[in-house]
C-alpha atoms as an extended CHARMM CRD file, in Angstrom:
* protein
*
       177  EXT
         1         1  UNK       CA            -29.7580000000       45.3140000000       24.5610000000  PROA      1               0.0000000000
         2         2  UNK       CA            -27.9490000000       46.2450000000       21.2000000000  PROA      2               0.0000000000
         3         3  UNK       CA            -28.5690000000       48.9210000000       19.1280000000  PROA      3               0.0000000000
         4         4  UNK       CA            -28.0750000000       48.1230000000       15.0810000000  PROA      4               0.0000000000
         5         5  UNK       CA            -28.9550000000       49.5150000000       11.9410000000  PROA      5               0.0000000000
         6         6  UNK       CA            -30.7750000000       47.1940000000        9.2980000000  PROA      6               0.0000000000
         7         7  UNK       CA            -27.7810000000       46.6250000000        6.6600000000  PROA      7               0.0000000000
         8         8  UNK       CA            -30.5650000000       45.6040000000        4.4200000000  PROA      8               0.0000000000
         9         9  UNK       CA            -34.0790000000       45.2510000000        3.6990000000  PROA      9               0.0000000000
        10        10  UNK       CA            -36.3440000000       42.6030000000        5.8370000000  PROA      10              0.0000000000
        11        11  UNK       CA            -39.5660000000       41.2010000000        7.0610000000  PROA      11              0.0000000000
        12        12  UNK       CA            -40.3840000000       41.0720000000       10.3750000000  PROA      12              0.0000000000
        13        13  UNK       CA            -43.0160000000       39.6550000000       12.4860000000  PROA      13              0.0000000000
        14        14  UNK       CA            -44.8810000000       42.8830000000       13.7260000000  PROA      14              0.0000000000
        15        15  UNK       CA            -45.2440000000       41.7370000000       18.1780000000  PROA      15              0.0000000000
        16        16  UNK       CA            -48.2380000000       40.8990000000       18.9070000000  PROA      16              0.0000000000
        17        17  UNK       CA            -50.2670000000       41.4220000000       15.8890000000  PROA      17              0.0000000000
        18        18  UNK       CA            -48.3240000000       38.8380000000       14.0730000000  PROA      18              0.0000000000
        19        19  UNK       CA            -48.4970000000       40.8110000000       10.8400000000  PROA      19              0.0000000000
        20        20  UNK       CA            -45.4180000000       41.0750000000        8.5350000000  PROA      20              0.0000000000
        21        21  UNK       CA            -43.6640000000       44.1550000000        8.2930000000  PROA      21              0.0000000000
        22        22  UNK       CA            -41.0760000000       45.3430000000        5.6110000000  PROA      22              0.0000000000
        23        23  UNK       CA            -38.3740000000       46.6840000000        7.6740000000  PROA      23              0.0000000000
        24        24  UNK       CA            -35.7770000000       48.8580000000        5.3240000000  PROA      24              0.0000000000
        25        25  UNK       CA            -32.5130000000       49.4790000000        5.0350000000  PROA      25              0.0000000000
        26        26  UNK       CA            -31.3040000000       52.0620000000        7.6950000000  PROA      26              0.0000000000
        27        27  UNK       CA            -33.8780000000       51.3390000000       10.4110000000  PROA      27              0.0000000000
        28        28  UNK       CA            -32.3340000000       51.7830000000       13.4250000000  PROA      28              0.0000000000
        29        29  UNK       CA            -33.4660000000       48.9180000000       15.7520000000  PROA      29              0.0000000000
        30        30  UNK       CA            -32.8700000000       47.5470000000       19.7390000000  PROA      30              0.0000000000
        31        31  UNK       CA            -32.1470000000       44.0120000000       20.0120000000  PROA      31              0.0000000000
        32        32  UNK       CA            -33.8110000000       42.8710000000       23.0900000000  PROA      32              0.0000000000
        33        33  UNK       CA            -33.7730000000       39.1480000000       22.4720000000  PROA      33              0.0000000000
        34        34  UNK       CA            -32.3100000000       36.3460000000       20.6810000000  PROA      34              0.0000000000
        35        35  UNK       CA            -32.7740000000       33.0780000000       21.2050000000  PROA      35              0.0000000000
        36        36  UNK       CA            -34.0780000000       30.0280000000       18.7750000000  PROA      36              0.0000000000
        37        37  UNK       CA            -32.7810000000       31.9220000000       16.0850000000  PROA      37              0.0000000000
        38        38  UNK       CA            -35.0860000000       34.6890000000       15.8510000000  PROA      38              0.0000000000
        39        39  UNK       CA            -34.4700000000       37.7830000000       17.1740000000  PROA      39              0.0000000000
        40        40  UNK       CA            -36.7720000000       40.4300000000       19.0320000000  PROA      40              0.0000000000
        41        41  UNK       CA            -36.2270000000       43.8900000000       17.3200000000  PROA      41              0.0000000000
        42        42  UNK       CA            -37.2540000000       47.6570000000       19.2390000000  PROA      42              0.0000000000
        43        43  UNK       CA            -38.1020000000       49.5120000000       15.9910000000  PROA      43              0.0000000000
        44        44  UNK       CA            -38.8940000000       52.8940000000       17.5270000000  PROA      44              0.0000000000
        45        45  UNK       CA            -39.5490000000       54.6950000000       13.7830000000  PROA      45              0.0000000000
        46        46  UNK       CA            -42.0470000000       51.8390000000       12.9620000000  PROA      46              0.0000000000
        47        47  UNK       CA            -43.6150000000       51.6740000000       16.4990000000  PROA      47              0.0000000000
        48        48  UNK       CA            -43.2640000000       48.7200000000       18.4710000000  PROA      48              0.0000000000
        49        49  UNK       CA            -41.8140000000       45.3110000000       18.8290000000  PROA      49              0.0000000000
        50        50  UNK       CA            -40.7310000000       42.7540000000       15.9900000000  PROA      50              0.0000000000
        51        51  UNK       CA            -39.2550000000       39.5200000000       15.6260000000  PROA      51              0.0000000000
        52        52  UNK       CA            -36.8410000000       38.6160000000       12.4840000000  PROA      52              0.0000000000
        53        53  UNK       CA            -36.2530000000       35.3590000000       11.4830000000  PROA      53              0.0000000000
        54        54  UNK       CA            -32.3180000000       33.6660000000       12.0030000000  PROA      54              0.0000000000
        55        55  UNK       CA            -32.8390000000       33.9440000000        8.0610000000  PROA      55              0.0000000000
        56        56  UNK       CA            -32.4750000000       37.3540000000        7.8390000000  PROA      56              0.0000000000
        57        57  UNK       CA            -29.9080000000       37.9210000000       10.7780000000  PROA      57              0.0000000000
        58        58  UNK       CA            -27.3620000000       39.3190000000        8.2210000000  PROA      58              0.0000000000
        59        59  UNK       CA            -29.4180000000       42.3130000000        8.7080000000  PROA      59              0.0000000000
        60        60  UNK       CA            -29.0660000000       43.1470000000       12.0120000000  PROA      60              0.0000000000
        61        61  UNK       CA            -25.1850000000       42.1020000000       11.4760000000  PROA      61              0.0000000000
        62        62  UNK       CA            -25.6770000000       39.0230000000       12.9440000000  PROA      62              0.0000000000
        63        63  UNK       CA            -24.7000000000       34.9350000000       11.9630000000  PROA      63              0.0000000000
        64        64  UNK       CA            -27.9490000000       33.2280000000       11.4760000000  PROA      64              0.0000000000
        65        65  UNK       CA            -28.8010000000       30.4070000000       14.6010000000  PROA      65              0.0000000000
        66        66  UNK       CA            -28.8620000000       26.9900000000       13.5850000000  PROA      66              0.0000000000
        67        67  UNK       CA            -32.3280000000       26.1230000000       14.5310000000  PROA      67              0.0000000000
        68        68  UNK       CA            -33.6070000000       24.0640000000       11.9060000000  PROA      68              0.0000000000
        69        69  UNK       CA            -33.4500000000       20.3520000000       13.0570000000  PROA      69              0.0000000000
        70        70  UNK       CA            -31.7910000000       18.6820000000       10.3110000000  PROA      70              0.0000000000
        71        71  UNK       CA            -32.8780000000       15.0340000000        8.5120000000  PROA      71              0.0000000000
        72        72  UNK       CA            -31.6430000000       11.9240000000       10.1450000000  PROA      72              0.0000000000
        73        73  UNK       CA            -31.4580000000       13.3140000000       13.3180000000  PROA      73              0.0000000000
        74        74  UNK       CA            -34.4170000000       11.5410000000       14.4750000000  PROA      74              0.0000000000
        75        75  UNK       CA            -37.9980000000       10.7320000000       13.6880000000  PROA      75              0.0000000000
        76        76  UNK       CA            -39.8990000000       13.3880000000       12.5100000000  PROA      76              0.0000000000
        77        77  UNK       CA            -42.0060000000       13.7050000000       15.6440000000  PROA      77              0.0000000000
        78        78  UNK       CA            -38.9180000000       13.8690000000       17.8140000000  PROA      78              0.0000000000
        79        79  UNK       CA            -37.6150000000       17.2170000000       14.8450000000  PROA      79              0.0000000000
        80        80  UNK       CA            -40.8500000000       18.3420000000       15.3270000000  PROA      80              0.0000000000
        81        81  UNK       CA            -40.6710000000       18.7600000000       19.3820000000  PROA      81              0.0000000000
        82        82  UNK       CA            -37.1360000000       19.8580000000       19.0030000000  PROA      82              0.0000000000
        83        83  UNK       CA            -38.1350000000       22.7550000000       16.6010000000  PROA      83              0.0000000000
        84        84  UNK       CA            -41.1470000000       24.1380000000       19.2270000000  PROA      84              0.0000000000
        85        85  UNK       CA            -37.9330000000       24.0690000000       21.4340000000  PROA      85              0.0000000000
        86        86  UNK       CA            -36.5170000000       27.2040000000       19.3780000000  PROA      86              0.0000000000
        87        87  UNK       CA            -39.9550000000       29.3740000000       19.6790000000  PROA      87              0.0000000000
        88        88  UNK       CA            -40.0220000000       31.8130000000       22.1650000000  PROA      88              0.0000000000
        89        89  UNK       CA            -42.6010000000       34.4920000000       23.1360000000  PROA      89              0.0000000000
        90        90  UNK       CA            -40.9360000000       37.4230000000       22.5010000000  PROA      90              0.0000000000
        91        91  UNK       CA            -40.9100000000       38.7860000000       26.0270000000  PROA      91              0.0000000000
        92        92  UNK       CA            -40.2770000000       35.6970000000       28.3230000000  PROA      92              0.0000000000
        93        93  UNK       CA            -36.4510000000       33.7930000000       28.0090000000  PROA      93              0.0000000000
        94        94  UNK       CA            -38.0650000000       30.0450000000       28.3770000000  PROA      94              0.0000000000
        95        95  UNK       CA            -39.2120000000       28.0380000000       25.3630000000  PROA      95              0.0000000000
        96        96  UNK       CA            -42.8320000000       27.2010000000       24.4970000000  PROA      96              0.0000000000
        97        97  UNK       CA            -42.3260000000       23.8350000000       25.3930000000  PROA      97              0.0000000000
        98        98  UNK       CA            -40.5450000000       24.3420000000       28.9990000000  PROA      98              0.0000000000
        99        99  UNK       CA            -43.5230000000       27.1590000000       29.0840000000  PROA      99              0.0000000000
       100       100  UNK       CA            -45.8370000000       23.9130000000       29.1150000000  PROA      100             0.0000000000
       101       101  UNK       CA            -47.9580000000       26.1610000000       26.5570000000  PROA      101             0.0000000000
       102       102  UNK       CA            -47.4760000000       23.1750000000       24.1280000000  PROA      102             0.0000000000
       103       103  UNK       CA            -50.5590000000       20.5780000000       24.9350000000  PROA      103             0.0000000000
       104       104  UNK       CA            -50.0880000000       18.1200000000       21.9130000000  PROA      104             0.0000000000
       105       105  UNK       CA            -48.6990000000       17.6690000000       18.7180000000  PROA      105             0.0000000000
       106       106  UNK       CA            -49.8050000000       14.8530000000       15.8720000000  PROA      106             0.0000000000
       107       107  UNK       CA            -47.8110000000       14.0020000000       12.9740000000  PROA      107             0.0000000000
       108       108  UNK       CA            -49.9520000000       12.2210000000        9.9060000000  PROA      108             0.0000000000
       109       109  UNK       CA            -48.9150000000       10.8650000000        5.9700000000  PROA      109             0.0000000000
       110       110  UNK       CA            -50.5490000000       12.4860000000        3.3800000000  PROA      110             0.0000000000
       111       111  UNK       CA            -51.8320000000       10.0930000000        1.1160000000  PROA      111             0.0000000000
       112       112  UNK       CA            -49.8400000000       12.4270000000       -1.9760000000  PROA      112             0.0000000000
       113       113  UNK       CA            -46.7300000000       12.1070000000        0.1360000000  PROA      113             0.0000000000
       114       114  UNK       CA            -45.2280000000       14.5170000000        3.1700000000  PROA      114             0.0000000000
       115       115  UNK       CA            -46.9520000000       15.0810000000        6.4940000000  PROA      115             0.0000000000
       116       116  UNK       CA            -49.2900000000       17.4540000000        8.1810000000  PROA      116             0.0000000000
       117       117  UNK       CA            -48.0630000000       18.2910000000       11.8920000000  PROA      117             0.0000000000
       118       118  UNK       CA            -51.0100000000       19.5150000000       13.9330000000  PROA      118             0.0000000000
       119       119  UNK       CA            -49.9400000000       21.8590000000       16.8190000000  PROA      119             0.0000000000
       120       120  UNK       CA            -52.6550000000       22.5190000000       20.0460000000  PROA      120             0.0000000000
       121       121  UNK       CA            -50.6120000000       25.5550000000       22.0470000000  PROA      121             0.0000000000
       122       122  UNK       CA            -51.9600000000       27.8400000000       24.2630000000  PROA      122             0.0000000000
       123       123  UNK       CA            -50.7980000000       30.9910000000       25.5710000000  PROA      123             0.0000000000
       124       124  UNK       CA            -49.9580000000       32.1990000000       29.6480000000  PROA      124             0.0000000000
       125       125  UNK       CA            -53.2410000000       34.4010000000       29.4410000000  PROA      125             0.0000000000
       126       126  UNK       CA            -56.4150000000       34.7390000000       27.1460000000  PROA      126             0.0000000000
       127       127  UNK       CA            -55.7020000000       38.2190000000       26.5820000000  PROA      127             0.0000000000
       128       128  UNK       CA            -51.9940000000       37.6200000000       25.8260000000  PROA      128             0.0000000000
       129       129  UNK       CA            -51.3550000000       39.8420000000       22.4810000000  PROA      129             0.0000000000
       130       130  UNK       CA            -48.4390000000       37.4180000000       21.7330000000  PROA      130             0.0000000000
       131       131  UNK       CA            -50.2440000000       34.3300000000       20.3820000000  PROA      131             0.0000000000
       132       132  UNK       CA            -50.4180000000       35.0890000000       16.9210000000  PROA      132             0.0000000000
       133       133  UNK       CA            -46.7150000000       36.1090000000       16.6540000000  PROA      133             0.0000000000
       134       134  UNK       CA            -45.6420000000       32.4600000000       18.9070000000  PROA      134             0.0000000000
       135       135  UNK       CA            -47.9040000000       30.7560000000       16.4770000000  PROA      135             0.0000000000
       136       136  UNK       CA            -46.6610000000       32.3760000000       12.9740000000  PROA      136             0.0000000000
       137       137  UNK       CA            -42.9820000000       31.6270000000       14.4380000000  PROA      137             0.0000000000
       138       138  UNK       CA            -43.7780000000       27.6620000000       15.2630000000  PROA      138             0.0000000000
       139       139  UNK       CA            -45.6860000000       26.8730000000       11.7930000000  PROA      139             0.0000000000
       140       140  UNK       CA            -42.4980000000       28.8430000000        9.8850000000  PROA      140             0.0000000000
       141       141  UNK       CA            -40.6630000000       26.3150000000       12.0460000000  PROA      141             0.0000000000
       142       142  UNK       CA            -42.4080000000       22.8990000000       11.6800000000  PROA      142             0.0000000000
       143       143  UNK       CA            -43.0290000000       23.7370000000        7.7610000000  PROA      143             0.0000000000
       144       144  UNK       CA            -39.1090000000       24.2080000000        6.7990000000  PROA      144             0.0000000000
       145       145  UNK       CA            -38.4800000000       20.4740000000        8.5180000000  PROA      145             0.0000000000
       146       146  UNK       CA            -37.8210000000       17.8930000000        5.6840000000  PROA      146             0.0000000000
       147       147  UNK       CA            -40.7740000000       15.5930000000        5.2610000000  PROA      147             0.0000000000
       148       148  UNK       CA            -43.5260000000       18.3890000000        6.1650000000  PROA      148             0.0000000000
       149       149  UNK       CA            -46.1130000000       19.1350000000        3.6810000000  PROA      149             0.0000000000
       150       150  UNK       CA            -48.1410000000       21.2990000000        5.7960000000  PROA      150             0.0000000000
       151       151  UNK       CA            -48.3850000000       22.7710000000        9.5620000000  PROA      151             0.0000000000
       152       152  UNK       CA            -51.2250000000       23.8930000000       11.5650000000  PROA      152             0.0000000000
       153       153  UNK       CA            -51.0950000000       25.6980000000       15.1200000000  PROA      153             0.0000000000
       154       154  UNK       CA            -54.1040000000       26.1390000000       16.5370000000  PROA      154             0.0000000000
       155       155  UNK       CA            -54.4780000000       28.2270000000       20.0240000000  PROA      155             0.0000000000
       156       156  UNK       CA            -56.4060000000       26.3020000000       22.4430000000  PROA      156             0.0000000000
       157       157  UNK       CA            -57.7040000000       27.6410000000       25.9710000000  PROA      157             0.0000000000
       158       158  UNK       CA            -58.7130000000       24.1860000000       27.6690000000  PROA      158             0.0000000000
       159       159  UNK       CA            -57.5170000000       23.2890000000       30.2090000000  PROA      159             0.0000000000
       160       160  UNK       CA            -56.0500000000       26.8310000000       31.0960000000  PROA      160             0.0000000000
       161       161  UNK       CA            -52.3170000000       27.2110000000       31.4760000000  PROA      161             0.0000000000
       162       162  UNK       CA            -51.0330000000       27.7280000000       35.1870000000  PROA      162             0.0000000000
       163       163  UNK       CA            -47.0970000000       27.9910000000       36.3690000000  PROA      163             0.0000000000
       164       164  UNK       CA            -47.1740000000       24.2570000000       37.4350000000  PROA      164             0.0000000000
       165       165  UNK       CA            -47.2560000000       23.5000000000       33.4950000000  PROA      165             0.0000000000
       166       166  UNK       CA            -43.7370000000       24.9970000000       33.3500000000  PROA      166             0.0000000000
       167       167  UNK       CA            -41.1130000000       22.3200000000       33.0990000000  PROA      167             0.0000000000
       168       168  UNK       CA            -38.5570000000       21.6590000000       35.9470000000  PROA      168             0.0000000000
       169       169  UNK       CA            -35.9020000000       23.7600000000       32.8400000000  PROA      169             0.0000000000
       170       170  UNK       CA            -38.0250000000       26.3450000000       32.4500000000  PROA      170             0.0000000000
       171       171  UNK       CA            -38.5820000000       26.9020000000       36.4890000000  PROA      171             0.0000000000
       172       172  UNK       CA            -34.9670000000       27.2480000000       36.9260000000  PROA      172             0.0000000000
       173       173  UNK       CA            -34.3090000000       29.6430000000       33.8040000000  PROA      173             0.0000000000
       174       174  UNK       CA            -36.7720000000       31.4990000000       35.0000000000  PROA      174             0.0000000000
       175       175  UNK       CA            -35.6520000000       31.4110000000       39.2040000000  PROA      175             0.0000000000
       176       176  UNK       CA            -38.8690000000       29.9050000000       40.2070000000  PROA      176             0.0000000000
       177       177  UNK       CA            -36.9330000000       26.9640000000       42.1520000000  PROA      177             0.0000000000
């Protein structure tokens, strides 16, 4: 944990509401997380939990991540697994993906050119208040890969998610093996 003090003006991801926040200049803030280039933000003088984008890192007095998959690294499929591989609930160190809270992803043209990337996710309980934030946080991510016209992640609860849908990476960050 790190304390900092926003060097400028930013939005933030307000945990788990998902609703965006104007932080200002000043706010003094806890960083509690960072990983796939967002970072989780203690903002006791606004209340609660929030997650900045890698963007806006400058603020905290940070380099922004490299998480945007960049063209000609692969298919776009392939970008578009490897960008759910930078999301992150906000409270657990494993990706969505090694979370097994991804269930399936379609790519498909648009007849007026770009794709639309269809996300099913779901989330480690119903009543987890951290879906809307995981899902605002994958969209932003699929929608700023080249070739994306639009991205939709919808929360599904079928088939539930259990711990055996964690990936053999994800067991071992989190010391389940």
């Amino acid at each position: 944990m790190e304390r900092v003090e926003l060097s400028r003006d930013c939005d933030a991801i307000q945990v788990p509401s998902g609703d965006v926040v104007r932080l200002r200049q000043g706010t003094e803030a806890i960083i509690t997380q960072s990983l796939g280039g967002t970072f989780t933000v203690q903002v006791p003088s606004y209340g609660g939990l929030f997650q900045i984008a890698g963007k806006d890192a400058d603020a905290l007095g940070k380099e922004p991540g490299g998480t945007v998959v960049q063209s000609g690294s692969g298919d776009l499929e392939s970008m578009v697994w490897e960008q759910l591989k930078t999301c992150y609930d906000p409270e657990i160190p494993v990706n969505i993906v090694d979370l097994g809270l991804v269930y399936g992803m379609t790519v498909a043209p648009r007849p007026e050119g770009g794709h639309v990337v269809e996300v099913k996710m779901t989330l480690t309980a119903q009543g987890c208040g951290m879906g809307a934030s995981i899902a605002y946080d994958a969209k932003q991510k699929i929608s700023a890969l080249p070739g994306v016209a639009e991205a939709n992640v919808d929360l599904v609860w079928d088939p539930p998610w259990n711990p055996q849908m964690i990936s053999p990476q994800g067991r071992e960050r989190l010391g389940l093996d």
